[in-house]
One Martini backbone bead per residue (centre of mass of N, CA, C, O) as a GRO file, in nm:
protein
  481
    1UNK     BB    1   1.740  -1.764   1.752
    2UNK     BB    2   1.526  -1.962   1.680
    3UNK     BB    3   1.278  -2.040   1.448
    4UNK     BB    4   1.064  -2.111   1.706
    5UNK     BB    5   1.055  -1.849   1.829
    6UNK     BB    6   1.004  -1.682   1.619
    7UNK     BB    7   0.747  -1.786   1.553
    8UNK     BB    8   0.584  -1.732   1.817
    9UNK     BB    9   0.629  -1.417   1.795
   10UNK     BB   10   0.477  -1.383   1.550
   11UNK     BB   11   0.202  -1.509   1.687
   12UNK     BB   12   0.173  -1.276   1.894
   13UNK     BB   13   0.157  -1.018   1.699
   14UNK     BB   14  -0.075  -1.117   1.518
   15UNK     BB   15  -0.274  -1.165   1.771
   16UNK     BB   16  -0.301  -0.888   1.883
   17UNK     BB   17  -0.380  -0.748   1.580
   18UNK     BB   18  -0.646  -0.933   1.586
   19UNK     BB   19  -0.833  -1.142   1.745
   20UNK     BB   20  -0.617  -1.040   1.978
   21UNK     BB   21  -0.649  -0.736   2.094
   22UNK     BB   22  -0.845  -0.727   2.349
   23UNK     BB   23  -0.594  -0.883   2.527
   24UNK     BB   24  -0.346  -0.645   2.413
   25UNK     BB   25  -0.323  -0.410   2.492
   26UNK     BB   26  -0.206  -0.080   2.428
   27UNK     BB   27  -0.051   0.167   2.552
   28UNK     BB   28   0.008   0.500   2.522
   29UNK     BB   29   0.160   0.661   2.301
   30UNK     BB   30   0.316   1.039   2.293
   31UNK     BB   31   0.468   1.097   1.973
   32UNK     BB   32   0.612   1.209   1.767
   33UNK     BB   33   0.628   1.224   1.417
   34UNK     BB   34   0.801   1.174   1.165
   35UNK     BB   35   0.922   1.301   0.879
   36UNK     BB   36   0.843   1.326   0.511
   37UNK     BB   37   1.173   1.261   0.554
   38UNK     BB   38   1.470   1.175   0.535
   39UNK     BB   39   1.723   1.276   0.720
   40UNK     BB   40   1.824   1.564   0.536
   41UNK     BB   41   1.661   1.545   0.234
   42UNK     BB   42   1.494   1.844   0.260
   43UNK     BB   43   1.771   2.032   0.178
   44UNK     BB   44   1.916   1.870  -0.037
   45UNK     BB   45   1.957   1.838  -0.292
   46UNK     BB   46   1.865   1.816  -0.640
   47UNK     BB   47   1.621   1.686  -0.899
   48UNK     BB   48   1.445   1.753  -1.169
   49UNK     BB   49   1.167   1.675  -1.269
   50UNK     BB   50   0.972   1.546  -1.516
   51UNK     BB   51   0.742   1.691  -1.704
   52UNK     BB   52   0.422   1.569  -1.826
   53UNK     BB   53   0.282   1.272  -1.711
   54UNK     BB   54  -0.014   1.364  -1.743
   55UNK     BB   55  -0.036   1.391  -2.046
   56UNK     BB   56   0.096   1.082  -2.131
   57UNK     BB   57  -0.170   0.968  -1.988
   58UNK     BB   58  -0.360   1.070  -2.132
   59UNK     BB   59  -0.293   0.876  -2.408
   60UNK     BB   60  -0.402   0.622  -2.215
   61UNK     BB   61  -0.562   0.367  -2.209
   62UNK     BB   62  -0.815   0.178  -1.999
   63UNK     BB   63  -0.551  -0.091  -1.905
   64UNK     BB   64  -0.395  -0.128  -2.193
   65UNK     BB   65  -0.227   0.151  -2.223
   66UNK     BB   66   0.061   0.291  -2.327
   67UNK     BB   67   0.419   0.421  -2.310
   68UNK     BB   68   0.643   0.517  -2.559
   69UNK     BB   69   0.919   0.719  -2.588
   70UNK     BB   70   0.986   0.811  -2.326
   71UNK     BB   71   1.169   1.041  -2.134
   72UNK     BB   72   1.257   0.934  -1.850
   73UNK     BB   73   1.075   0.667  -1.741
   74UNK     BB   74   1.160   0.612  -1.408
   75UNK     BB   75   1.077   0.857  -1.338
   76UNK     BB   76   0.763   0.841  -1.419
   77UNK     BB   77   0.694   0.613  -1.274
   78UNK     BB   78   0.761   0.711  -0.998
   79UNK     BB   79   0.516   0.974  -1.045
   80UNK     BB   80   0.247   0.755  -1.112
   81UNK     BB   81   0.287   0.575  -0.820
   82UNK     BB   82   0.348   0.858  -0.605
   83UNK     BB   83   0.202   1.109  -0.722
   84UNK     BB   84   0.052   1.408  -0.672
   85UNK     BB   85  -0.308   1.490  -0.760
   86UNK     BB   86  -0.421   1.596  -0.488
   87UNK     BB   87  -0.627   1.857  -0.308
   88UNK     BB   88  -0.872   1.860  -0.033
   89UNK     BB   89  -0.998   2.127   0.143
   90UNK     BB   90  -1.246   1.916   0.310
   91UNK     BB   91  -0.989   1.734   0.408
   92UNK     BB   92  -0.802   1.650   0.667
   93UNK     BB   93  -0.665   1.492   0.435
   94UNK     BB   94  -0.552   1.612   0.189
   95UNK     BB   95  -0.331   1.424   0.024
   96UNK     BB   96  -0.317   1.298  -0.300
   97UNK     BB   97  -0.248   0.995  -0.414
   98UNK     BB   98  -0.241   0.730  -0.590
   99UNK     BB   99  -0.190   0.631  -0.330
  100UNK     BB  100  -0.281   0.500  -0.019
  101UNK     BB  101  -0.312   0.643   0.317
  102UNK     BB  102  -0.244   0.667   0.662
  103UNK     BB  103  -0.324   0.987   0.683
  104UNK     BB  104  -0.130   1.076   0.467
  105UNK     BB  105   0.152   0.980   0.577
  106UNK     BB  106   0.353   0.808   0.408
  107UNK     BB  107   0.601   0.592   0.493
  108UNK     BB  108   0.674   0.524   0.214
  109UNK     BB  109   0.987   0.497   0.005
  110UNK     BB  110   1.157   0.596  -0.324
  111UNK     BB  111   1.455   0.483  -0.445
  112UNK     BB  112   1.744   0.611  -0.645
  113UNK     BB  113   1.972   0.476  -0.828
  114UNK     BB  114   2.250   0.581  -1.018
  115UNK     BB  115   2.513   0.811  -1.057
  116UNK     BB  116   2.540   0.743  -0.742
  117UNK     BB  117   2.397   0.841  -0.499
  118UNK     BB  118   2.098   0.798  -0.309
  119UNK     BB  119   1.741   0.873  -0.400
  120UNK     BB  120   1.478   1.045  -0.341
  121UNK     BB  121   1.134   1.095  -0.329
  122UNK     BB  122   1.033   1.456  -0.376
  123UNK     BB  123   0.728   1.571  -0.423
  124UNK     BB  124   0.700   1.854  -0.343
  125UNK     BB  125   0.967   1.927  -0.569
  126UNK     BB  126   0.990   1.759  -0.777
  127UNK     BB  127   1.231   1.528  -0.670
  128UNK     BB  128   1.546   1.463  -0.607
  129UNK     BB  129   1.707   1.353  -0.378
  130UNK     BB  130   1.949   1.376  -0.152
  131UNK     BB  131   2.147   1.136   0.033
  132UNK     BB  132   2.260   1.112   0.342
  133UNK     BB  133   2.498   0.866   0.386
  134UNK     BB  134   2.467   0.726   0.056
  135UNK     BB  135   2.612   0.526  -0.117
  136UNK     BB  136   2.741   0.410  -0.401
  137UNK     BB  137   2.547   0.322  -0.673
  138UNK     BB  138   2.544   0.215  -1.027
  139UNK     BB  139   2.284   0.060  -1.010
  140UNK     BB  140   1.972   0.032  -1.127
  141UNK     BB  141   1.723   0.158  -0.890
  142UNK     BB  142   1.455   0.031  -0.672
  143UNK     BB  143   1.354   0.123  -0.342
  144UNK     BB  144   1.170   0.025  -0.045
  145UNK     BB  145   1.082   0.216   0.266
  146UNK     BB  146   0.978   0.191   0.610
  147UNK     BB  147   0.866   0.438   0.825
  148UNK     BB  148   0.758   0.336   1.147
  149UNK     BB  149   0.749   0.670   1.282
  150UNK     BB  150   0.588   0.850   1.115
  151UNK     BB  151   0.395   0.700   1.283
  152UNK     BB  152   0.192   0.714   1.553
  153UNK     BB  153   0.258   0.601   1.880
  154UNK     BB  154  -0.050   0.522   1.927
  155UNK     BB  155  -0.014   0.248   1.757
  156UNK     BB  156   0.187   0.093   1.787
  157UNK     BB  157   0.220  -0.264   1.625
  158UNK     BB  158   0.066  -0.107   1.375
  159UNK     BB  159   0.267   0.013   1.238
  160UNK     BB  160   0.392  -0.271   1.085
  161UNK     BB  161   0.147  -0.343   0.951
  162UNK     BB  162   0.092  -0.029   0.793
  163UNK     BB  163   0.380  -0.037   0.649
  164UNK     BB  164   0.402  -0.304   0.507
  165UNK     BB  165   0.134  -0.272   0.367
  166UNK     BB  166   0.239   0.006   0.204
  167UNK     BB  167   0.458  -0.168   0.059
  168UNK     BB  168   0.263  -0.336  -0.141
  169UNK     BB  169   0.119  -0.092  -0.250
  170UNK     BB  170   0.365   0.002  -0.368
  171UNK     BB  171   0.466  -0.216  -0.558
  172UNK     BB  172   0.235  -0.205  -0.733
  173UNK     BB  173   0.238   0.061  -0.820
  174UNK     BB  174   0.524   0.075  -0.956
  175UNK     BB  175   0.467  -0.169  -1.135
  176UNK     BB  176   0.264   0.001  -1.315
  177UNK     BB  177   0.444   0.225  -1.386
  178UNK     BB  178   0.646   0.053  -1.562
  179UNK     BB  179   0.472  -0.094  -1.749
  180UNK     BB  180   0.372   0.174  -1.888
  181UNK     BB  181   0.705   0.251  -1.970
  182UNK     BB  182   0.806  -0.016  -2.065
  183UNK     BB  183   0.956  -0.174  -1.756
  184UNK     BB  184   1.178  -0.342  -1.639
  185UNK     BB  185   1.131  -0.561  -1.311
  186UNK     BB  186   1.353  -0.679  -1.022
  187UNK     BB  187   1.281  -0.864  -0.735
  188UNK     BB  188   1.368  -0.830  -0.424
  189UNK     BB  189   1.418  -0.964  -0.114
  190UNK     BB  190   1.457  -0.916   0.217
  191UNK     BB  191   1.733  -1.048   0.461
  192UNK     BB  192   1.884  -0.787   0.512
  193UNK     BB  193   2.057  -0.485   0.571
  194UNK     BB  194   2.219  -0.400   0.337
  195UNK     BB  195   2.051  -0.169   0.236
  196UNK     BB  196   2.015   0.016   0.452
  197UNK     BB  197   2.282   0.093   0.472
  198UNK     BB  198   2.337   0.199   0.217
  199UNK     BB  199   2.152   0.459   0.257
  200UNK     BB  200   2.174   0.580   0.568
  201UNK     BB  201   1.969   0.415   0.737
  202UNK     BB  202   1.791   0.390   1.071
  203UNK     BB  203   1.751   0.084   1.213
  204UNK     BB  204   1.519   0.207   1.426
  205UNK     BB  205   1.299   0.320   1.183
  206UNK     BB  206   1.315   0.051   0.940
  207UNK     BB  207   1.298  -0.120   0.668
  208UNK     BB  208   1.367  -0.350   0.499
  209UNK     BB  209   1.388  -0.341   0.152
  210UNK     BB  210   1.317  -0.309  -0.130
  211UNK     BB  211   1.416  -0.451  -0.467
  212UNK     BB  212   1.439  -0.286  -0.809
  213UNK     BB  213   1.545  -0.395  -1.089
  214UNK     BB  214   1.655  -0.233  -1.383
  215UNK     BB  215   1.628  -0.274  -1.777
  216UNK     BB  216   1.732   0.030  -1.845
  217UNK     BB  217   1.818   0.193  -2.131
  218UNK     BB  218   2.030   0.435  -2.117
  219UNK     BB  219   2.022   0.657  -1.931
  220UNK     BB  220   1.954   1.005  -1.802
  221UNK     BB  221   2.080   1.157  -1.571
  222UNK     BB  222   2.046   1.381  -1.351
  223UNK     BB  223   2.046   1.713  -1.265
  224UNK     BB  224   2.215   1.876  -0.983
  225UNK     BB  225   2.104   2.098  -0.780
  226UNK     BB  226   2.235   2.378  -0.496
  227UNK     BB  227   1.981   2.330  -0.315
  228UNK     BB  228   1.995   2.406  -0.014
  229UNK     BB  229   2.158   2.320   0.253
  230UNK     BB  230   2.269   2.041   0.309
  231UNK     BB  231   2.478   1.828   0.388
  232UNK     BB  232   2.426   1.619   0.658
  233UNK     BB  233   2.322   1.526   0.888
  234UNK     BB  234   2.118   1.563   1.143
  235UNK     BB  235   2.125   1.607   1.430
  236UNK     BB  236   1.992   1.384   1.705
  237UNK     BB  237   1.777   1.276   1.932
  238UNK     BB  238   1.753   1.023   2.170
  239UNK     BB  239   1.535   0.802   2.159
  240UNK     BB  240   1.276   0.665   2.322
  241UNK     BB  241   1.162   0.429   2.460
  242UNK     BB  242   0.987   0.105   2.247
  243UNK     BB  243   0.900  -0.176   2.263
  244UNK     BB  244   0.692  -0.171   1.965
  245UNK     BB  245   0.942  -0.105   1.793
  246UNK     BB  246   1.126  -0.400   1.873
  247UNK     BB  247   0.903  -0.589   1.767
  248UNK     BB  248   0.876  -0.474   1.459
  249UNK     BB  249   1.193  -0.552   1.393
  250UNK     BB  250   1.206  -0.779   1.464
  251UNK     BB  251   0.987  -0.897   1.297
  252UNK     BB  252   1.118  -0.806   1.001
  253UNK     BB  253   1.370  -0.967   1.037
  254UNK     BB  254   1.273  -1.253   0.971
  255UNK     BB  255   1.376  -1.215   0.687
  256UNK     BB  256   1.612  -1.389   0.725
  257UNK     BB  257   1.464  -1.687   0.690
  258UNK     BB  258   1.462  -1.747   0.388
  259UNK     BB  259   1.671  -1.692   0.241
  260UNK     BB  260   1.713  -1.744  -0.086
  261UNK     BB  261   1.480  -1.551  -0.333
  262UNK     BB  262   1.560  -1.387  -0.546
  263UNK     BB  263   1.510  -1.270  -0.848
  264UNK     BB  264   1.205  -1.129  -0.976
  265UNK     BB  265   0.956  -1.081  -1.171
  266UNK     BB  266   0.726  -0.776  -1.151
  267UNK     BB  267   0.542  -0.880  -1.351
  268UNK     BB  268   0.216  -0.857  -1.436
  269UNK     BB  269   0.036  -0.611  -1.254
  270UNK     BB  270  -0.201  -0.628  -1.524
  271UNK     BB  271  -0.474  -0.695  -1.627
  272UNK     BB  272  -0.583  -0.833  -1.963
  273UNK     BB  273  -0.924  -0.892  -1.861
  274UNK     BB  274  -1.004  -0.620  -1.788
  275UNK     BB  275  -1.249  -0.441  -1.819
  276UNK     BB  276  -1.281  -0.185  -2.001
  277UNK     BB  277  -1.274   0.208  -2.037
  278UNK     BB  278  -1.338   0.538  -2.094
  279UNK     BB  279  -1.024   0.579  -1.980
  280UNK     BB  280  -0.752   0.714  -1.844
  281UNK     BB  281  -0.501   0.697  -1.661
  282UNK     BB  282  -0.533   0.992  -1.568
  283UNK     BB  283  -0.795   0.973  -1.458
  284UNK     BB  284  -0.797   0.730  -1.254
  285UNK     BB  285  -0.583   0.861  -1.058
  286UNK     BB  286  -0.771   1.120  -0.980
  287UNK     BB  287  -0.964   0.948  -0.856
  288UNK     BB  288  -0.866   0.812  -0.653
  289UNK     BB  289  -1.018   0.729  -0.343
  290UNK     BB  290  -1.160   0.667   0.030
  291UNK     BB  291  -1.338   0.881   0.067
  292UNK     BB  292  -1.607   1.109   0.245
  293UNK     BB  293  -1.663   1.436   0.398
  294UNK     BB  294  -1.761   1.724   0.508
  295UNK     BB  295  -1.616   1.957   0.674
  296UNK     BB  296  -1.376   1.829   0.804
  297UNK     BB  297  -1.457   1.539   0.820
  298UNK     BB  298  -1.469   1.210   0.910
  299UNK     BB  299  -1.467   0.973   0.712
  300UNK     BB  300  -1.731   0.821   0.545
  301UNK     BB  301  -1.974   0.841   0.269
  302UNK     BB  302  -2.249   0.669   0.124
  303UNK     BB  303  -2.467   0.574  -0.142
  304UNK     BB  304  -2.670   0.366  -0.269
  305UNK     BB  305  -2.618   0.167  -0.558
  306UNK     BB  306  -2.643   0.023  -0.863
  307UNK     BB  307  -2.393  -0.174  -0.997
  308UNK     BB  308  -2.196  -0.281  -1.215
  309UNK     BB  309  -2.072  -0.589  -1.278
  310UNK     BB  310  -1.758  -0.484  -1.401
  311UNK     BB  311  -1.683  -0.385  -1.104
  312UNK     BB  312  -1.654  -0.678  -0.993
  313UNK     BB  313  -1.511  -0.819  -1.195
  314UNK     BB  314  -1.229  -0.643  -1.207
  315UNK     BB  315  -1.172  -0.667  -0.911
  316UNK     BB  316  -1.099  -0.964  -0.951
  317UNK     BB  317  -0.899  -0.954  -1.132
  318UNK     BB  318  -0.688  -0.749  -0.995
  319UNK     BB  319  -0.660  -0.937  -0.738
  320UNK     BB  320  -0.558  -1.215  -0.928
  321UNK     BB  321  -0.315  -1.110  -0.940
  322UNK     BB  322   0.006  -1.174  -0.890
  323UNK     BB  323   0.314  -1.172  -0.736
  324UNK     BB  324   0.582  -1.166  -0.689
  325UNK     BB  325   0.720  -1.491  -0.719
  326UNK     BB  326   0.737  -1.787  -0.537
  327UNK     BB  327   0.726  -1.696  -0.234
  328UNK     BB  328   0.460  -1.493  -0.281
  329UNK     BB  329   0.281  -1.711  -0.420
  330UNK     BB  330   0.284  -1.898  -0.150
  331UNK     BB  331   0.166  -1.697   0.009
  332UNK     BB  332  -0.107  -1.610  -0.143
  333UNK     BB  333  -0.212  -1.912  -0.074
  334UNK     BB  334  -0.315  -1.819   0.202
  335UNK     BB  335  -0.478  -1.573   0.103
  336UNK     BB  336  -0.784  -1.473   0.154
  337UNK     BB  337  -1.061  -1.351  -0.069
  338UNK     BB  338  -1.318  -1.151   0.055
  339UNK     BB  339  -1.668  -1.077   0.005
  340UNK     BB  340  -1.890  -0.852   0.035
  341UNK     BB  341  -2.269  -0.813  -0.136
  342UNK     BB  342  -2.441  -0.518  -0.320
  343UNK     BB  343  -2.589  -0.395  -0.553
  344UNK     BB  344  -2.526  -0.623  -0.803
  345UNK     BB  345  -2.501  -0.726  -1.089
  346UNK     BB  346  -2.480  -1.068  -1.118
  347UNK     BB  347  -2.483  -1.090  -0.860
  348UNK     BB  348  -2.528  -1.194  -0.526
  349UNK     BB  349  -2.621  -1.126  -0.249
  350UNK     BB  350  -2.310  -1.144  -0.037
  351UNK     BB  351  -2.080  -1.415   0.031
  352UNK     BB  352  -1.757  -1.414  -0.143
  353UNK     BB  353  -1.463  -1.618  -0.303
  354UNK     BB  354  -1.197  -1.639  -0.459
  355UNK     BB  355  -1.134  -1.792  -0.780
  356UNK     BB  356  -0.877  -1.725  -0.947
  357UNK     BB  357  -1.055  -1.484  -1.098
  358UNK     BB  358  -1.321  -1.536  -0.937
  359UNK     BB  359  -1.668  -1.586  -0.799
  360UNK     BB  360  -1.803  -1.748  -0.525
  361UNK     BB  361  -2.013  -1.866  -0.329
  362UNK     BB  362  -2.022  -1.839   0.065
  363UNK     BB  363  -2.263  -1.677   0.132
  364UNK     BB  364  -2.602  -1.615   0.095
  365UNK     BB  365  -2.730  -1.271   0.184
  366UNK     BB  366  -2.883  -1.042   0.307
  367UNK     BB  367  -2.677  -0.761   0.546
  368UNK     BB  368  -2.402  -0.770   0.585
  369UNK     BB  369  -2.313  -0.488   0.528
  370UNK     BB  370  -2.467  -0.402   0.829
  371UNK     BB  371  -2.326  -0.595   1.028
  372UNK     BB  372  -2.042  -0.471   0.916
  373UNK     BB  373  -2.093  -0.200   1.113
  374UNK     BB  374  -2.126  -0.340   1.371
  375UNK     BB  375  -1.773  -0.394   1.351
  376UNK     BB  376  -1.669  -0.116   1.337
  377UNK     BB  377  -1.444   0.122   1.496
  378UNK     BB  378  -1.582   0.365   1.327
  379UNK     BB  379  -1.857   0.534   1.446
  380UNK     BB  380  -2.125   0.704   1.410
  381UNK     BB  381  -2.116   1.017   1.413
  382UNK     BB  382  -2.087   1.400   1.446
  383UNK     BB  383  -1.761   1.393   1.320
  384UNK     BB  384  -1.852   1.076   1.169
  385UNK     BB  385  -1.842   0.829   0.903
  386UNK     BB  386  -2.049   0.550   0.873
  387UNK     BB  387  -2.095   0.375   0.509
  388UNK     BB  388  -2.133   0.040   0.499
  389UNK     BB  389  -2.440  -0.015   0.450
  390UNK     BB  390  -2.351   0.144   0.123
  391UNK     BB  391  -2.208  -0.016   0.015
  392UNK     BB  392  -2.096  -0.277  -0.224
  393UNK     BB  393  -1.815  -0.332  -0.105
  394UNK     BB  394  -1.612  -0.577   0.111
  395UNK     BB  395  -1.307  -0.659   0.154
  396UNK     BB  396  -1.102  -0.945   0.234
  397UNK     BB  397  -0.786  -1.016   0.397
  398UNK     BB  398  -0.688  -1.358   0.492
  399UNK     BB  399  -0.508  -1.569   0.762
  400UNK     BB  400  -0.371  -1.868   0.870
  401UNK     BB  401  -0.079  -1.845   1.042
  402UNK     BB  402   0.002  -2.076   1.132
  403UNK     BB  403  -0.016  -2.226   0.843
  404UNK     BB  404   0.200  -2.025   0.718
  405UNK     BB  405   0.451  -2.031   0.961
  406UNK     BB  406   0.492  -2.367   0.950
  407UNK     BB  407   0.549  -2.392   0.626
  408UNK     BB  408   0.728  -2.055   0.609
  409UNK     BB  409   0.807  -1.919   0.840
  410UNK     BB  410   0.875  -1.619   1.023
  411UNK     BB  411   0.863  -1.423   0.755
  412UNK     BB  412   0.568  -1.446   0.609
  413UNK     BB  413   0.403  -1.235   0.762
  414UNK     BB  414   0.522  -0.991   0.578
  415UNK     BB  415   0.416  -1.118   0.316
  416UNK     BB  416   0.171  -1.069   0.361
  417UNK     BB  417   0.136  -0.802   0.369
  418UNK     BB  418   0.265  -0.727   0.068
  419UNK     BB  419  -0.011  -0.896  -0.054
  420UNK     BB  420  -0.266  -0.759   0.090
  421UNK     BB  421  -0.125  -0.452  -0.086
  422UNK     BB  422  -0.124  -0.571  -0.398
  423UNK     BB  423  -0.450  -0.617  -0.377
  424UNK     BB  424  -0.541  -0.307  -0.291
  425UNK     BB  425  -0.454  -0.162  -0.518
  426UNK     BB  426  -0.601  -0.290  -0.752
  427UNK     BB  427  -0.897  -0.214  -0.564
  428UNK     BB  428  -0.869   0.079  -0.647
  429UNK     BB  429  -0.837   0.152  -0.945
  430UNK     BB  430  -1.047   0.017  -0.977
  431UNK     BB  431  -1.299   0.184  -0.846
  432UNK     BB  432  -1.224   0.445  -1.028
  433UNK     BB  433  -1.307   0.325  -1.292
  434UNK     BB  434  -1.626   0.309  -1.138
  435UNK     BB  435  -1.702   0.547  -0.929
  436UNK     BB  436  -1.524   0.465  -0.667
  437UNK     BB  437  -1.442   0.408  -0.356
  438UNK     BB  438  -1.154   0.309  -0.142
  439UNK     BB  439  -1.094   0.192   0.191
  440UNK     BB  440  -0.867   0.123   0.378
  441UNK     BB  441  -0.852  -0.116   0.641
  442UNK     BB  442  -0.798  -0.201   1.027
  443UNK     BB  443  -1.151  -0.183   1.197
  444UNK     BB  444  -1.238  -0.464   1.208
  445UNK     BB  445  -1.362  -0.691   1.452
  446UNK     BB  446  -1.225  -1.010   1.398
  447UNK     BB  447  -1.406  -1.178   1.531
  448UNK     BB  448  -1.678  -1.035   1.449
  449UNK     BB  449  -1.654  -1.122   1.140
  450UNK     BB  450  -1.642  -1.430   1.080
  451UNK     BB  451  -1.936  -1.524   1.082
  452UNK     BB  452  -2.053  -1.351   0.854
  453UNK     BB  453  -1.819  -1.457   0.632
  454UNK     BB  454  -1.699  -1.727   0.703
  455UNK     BB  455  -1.463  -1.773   0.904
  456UNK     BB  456  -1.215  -1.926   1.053
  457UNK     BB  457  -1.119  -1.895   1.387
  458UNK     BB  458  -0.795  -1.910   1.258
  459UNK     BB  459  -0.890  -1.611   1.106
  460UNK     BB  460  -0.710  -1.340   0.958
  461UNK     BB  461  -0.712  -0.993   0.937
  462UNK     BB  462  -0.586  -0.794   0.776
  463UNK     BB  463  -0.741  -0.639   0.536
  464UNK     BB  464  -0.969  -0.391   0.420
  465UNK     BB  465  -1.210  -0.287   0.126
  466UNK     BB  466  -1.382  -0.002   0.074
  467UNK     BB  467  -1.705   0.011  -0.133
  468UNK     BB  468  -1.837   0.287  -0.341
  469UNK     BB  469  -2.045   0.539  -0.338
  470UNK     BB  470  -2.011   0.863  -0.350
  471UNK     BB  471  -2.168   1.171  -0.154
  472UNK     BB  472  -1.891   1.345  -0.174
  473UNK     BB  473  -1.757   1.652  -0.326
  474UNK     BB  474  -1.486   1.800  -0.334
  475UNK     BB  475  -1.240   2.058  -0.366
  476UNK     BB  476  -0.999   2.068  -0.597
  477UNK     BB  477  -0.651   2.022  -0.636
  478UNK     BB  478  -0.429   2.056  -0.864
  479UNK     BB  479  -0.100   1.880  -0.841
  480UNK     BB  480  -0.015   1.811  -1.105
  481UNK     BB  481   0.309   1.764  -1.348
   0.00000   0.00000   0.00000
């Protein structure tokens, strides 16, 4: 297949998710979701995390903090950017943890090699399990893989979007996680699937992995206990078709097309000049969430009320930290950062774009933010929740795809995703430190959002993250190990 057809598929894939949602509609496929680990590790043995990662991050001020001479670094810093935080007793979706995901179904998986075969991190068991069927590799590193199946199929071609999405998001939280342990990683993006067969996962229902090179010293292997069933992988029956999945791996596939992308240095992932907060960095993790609403009801509420500039001064410096790599950050010049302002200190209402670390006005007038809720795809109702006119802000990344594709290949679109994951992680942490929730989305209707916003035509949006000020607070169950 040439790279303009190539081309043309994925562009043909961004429309039908953006833009052209309305004109591609995607008929129900009802079939279960895999399960929250790969096939065979839920039972396989295992190697105890180290406790104690939320003490030594009490220690650690927010956001320039750091903790040195921890050990087993590689595994807590793991657990910072992985690790489960709470569950919410009165929330639909109970599990919280550093980072977001659709529905807390965590699509995304981080293994670790090195002394063995490669293991998963399962943090119910607070463990690393054998991965069966996995490759000896004696190189540390850390890979991120997501399973497009975890997520309900009548997600359709959106499973590749919000999967991508959170291999971004996923990537930031882990860059902060080894910063914060003093830890150097080089990221690999992928070009071909060596990497899923190493570790014996099946290439019809996963991405190509990212790849980050560790280069910690010395490390200290887990030793490995003998518990649960082992054994090999347990036979599946074979998978119904899906079109939409065939699809989704096609467009993930065209990461062929970048060429040698070589490693590049993972971090700085946290900005050096964002504003002080007196909180630490355990503190950061254990707020950080989506909004909520009571008694088991869906959607988020949210009360107005006017906010420090330092908060959204942060999130434009979080936001504006770039990607690893050239490819990713020529890739990121393409992403634009839109901001939706309301009863923000230091701001006008209205709507703001990023330049270089800050924000400059770019449509100014006060509305936008209830305009943008008459455009959000979950409308308030008696069972769910939807307080955009009284967020603080809404961020948009968006690009036009065509002059993406255009410019770098069609493999460009999947690292728009996470580059607009990167950014995205950025603006929840921010938000978690100045007492806001951020919750990201992809439910605003793309057409109907770009006149308020001021978007060209052929911008699509990626991602939003709603923020602002929650109106409850549910009963949390401390999860930290």
């Amino acid at each position: 297949m040439t790279t303009d057809t190539l081309s043309r598929r994925v562009l043909r894939y961004a429309h039908a998710q953006g833009t052209g949602r309305s004109q591609f509609p995607t008929p129900a496929q009802v079939a279960e979701a895999s399960g929250p680990l790969p096939d065979g590790a839920a039972g396989a043995a295992a190697a105890t995390l180290p406790y104690g990662t939320t003490e030594l991050l009490e220690r650690a001020a927010f956001p320039a903090g750091r903790i040195a001479g921890a050990d087993r670094p590689a595994e807590r810093a793991l657990l910072t950017a992985f690790g489960l935080q709470r569950g919410e007793l009165t929330n639909p979706y109970f599990e919280h943890r550093s980072l977001p995901s659709v529905r807390s179904l965590f699509p995304v998986h981080a293994f670790l090699t090195g002394e063995g075969p490669a293991r998963v991190l399962d943090v119910h068991r607070h463990a690393l399990a054998e991965l069966p069927g996995a490759a000896r590799d004696e190189a540390r590193r850390i890979l991120l893989a997501g399973r497009y199946t975890r997520l309900p199929a009548f997600y359709g071609p959106l499973r590749g979007t919000l999967t991508e999405l959170e291999l971004g998001i996923s990537l930031r939280s882990l860059a902060v996680g080894l910063d914060l342990f003093g830890l150097e990683g080089r990221l690999t993006l992928p070009t071909s699937g060596e990497a899923l067969t190493s570790l014996g996962l099946a290439d019809g229902e996963w991405s190509w992995p990212l790849t980050i090179d560790l280069a910690e010293q010395n490390p200290a292997p887990p030793a490995f206990e003998a518990r649960g069933h082992g054994g090999g992988a347990p036979e599946t029956a074979a998978a119904p078709a899906d079109p939409s999945l065939d699809e989704i791996l096609a467009v993930n596939r065209t990461q062929a097309t970048l060429g040698d992308t070589g490693p590049a240095p993972l971090g700085p992932a946290i900005p050096r000049d964002a504003p002080a907060r007196d909180l630490t960095w355990a503190e950061v993790l254990w707020e950080r969430g989506s909004g909520r609403m009571p008694r088991g009801l869906t959607g988020m509420a949210g009360r107005l009320r006017r906010v420090p500039e330092a908060s959204l001064a942060g999130a434009a410096a979080w936001a504006a930290v770039p990607p690893p790599g050239d490819l990713l950050r020529r890739v990121a010049e393409h992403v634009e950062v839109t901001v939706a302002v309301q009863a923000t200190d230091g701001f006008e209402d209205g709507v703001h774009r990023l330049t270089g670390d800050g924000l400059r006005p770019h449509r100014p007038g006060p509305g936008v933010l209830a305009a943008l809720e008459r455009d959000y795809g979950y409308n308030l109702a008696p069972g769910n929740g939807c307080d955009v006119r009284h967020a603080a802000a809404v961020w948009f990344c968006s690009v036009r795809q065509h002059a993406l594709v255009a410019e770098l290949g069609p493999g460009a679109w999947t690292l728009a995703q996470y580059v607009a994951g990167w950014i995205t992680q950025g603006l929840c942490l921010n938000a978690a430190a100045h007492g806001l929730y951020a919750r990201p989305a992809r439910a605003f209707d793309g057409l109907a959002v770009q006149r308020p916003l001021g978007l060209a035509p052929d911008e699509t949006v990626l991602l939003s993250v709603i923020s602002g000020t929650p109106r409850f607070n549910g009963l949390p169950l401390d999860l930290r190990m």
